[in-house]
C-alpha positions as CSV (number, residue, x, y, z in Angstrom):
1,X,0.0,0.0,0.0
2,X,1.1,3.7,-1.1
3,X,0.8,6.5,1.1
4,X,2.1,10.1,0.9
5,X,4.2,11.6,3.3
6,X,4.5,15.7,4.5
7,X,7.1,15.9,2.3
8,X,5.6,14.8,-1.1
9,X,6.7,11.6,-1.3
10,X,4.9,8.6,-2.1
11,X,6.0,5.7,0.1
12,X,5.4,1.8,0.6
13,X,4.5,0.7,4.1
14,X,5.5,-2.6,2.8
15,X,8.9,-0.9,2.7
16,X,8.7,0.9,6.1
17,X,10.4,-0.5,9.1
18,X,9.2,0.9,11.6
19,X,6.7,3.7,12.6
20,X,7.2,6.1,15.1
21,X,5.2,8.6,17.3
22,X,7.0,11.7,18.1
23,X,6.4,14.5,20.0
24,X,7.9,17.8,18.7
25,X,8.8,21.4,20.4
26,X,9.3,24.3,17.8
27,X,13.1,25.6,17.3
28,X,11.5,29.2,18.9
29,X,10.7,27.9,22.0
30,X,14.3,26.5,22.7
31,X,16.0,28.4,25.5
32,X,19.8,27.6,26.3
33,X,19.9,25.8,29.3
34,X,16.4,24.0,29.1
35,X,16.5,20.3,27.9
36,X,13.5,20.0,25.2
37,X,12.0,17.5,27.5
38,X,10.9,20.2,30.1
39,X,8.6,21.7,27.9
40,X,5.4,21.0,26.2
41,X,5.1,19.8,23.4
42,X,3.8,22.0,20.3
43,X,2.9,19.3,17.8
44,X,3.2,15.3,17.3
45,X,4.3,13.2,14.6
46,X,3.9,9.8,12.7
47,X,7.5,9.1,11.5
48,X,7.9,6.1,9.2
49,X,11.1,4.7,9.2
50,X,12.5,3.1,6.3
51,X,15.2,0.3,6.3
52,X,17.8,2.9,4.8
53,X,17.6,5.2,7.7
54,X,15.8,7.8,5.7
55,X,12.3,9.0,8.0
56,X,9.3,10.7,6.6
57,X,6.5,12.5,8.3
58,X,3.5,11.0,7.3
59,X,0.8,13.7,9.7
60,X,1.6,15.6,11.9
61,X,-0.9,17.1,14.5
62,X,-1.0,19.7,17.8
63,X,-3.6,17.4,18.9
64,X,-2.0,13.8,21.0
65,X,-4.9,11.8,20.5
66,X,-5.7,12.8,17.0
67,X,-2.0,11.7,15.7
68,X,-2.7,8.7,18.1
69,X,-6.2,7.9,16.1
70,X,-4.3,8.3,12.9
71,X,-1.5,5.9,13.8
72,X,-3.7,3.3,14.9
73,X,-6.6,3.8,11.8
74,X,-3.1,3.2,9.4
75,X,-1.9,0.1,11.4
76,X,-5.8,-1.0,11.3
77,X,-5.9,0.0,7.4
78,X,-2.3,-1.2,6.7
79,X,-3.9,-5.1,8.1
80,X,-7.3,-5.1,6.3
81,X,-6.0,-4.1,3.1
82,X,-2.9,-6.9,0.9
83,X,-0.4,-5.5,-0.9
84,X,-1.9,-7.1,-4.3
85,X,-5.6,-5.7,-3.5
86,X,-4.2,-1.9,-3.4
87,X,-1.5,-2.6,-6.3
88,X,-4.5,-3.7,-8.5
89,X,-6.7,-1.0,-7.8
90,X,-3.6,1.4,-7.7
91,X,-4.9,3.0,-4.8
92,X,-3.0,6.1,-2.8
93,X,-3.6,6.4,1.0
94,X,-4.0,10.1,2.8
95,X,-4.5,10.3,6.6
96,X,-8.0,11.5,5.6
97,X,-8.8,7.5,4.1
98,X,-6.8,6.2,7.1
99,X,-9.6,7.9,8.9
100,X,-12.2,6.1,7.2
101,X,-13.3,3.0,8.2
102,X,-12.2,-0.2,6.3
103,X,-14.1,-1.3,3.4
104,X,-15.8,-4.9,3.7
């Protein structure tokens, strides 16, 4: 299965290692002296990881539970859906069909 990435980019998740959930705090924010982990975070992240050691964001979110819907709607859609079945209908995943429920 195909899905796009922040960055334009049109990925496999048959190729991805592993996915991640990040939290993020904006390069403003950062004060000297302050580890990153002191403050709250402005935004969260789906990483995917790809065996090369590249990453892509594939939604990114101010809202915790919303990235944490998303991830687990694409690890739901990413086990209902083969490989062959999205190959043959050449179909392109967006968090807004990893969203949707899985067809039947």
């Amino acid at each position: 299965m195909w899905i796009k990435t922040l960055d334009d980019l049109l990925i496999n998740l048959s190729q991805v290692e592993t996915l991640e959930l990040v939290s993020s705090v904006s390069g403003t924010r950062l004060v000297p002296g302050f580890e990153t982990s002191e403050l709250e975070p402005d935004y969260y992240e789906i990483i995917a990881n790809l065996p090369s050691g590249q990453q892509h964001p594939l939604f990114a979110n101010e809202s915790a539970e919303l990235v944490r819907k998303v991830f687990d709607a694409i690890a739901v859609f990413t086990k209902a859906h083969t490989i062959l079945e999205d190959l043959a209908n050449e179909r392109v995943l967006s968090t807004e069909d990893a969203l949707k429920p899985p067809r039947e």
